[in-house]
Structure formats: structure tokens, C-alpha cells
C-alpha positions in Angstrom: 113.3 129.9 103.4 110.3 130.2 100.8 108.7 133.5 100.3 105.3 133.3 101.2 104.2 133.6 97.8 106.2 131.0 96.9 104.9 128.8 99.3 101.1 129.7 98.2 101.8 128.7 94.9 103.3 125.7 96.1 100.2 125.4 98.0 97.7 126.1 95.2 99.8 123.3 92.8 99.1 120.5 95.9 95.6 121.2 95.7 95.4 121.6 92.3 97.1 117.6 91.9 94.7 116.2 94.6 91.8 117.6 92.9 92.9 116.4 89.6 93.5 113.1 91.0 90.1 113.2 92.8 88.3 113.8 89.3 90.3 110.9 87.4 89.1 108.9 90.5 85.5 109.7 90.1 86.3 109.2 86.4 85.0 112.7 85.3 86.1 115.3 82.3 86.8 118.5 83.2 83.4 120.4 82.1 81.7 117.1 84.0 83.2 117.7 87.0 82.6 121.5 87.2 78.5 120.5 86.4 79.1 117.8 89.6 80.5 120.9 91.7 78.3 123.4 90.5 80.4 125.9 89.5 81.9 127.5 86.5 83.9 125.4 83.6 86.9 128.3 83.2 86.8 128.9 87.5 87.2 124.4 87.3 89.7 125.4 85.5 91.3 127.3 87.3 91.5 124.8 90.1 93.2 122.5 88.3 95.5 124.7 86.8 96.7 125.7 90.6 95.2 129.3 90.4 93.1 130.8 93.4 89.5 131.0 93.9 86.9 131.9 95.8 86.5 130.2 99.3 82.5 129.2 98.3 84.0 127.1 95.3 86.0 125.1 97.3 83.2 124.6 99.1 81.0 123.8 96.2 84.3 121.5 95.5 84.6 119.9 98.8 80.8 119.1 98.2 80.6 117.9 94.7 83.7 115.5 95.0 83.0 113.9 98.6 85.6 115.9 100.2 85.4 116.6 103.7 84.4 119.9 104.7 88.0 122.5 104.8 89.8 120.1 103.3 90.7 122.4 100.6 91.6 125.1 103.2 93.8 122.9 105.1 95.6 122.5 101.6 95.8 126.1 101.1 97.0 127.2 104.7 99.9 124.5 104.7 98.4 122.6 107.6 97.7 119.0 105.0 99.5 117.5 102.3 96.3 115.6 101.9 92.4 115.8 101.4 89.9 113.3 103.1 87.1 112.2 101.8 84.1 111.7 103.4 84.4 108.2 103.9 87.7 108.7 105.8 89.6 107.9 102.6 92.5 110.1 102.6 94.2 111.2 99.1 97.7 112.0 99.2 99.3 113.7 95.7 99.9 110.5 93.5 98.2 108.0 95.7 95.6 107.2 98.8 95.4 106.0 102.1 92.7 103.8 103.0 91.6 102.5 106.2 92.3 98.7 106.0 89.0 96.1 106.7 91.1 93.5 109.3 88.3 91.5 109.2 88.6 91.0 105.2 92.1 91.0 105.5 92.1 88.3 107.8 89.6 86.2 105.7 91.7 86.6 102.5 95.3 85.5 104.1 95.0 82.2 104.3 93.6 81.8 100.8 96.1 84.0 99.6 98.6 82.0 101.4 97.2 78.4 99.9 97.2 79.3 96.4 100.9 81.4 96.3 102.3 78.0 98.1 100.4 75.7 95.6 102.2 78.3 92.3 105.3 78.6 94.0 105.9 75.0 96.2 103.8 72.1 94.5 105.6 69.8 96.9 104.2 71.4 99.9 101.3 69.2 101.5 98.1 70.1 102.4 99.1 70.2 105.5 102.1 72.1 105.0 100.2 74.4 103.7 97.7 74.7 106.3 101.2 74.9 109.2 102.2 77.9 106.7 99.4 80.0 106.4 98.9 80.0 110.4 102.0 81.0 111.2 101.7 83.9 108.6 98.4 84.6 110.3 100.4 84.6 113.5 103.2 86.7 112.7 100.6 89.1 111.4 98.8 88.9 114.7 102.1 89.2 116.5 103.2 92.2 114.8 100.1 94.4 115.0 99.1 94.2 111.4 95.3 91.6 112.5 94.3 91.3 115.8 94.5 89.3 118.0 92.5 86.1 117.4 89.6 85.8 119.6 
């Protein structure tokens, strides 16, 4: 088992990659996104480089980047592997979860569907086509991935 200094570090290095990730994201430098925070260049810094700080930066943190409020503290205690934004977006180290619009998704199938057939099977018919994308609407729908249809 980790010491628990170990496992603070370890800790400290999660948050440390999510908030890095979080700043390419918003597309800020460094010294940018310590003004956006409000605090200190060298205490960004030290963010970033996995080194504690005070609770009220993270907070200024949380703030300045969209984050929802203990986000970093969840982080820091072991209890996330993850930070949410305020939108419900959650970032997770190299990546993000993002809750999926069914409605949009649902809308851009069957066009998606059409012009991979038309690429891939020229031969297909319209109405071949047409047969196709439904029944990859309805396996969707069948599934659990779009809901039912109305």
C-alpha cells in the first residue's frame, strides 16, 4: 500500500495534469492563466508543477477556469479522478467527457449514414440507402444509445 505521502503527491500530479489540460483547453499561457485566476504567476506555477497550495487558490482556480466549486478538493482528497466544469463537462487526465446532445445526434446519423454509403457503396440506391440509415437509427434506438422515436 501507498504511504500517504505518496499518495498526496500522486494526488497533487492528477490535479496538476487536469489543470494543465484545462489551460491548453481555454488556450491560455501560463502567466495568462494565473491573471484569469487571479493569483500569483510562481503560486500558477506551482499548480502545474503538482506542488500544494493554499485552499483560497484553488478556489480562485476553480473560479477562473469554469470549474465547479471543490473540484480541486475532490482531486486532492482522492474522492475524483476528474474535475467538472460548470457546464457539466467533465475532464478526465488526457481527455473529457461530455454529455451527448441525442437530439443532434439523432439529426446528424442519417446524413452521416448517406454520405459514408455514397463513399464507401456507390451501387447502393437511394433507397438502399434510405433502408440503411433506419435501421442504423433503429439499432441505435434499440440499444439505448437515441431514444425512442416518438
Amino acid at each position: 500500500m501507498a504511504s500517504p505521502s505518496d499518495q498526496t503527491a500522486r494526488h497533487l500530479q492528477r490535479l496538476a495534469a487536469l489543470v494543465s489540460q484545462r489551460r491548453a483547453q481555454l488556450r491560455l499561457k501560463k502567466q495568462e492563466a494565473a491573471a484569469v485566476c487571479d493569483i500569483a504567476y510562481m503560486t500558477y506555477w506551482k499548480i502545474e508543477d503538482g506542488q500544494s497550495v493554499r485552499a483560497s487558490t484553488y478556489s480562485k482556480l476553480e473560479v477562473g477556469f469554469g470549474l465547479r466549486a471543490g473540484s480541486c478538493k475532490a482531486v486532492l482528497d482522492g474522492a475524483a479522478d476528474s474535475v467538472v466544469l460548470e457546464d457539466g463537462t467533465e475532464l478526465i487526465e488526457g481527455g473529457q467527457i461530455a454529455r451527448v446532445d441525442t437530439e443532434s445526434l439523432s439529426d446528424g446519423i442519417p446524413d452521416a449514414v448517406t454520405k459514408s454509403a455514397m463513399l464507401v457503396a456507390p451501387e447502393l440506391t437511394g433507397r438502399q440507402i434510405q433502408d440503411l440509415s433506419e435501421q442504423v437509427m433503429e439499432e441505435l434506438r434499440r440499444r439505448g444509445i437515441l431514444p425512442s422515436a416518438p
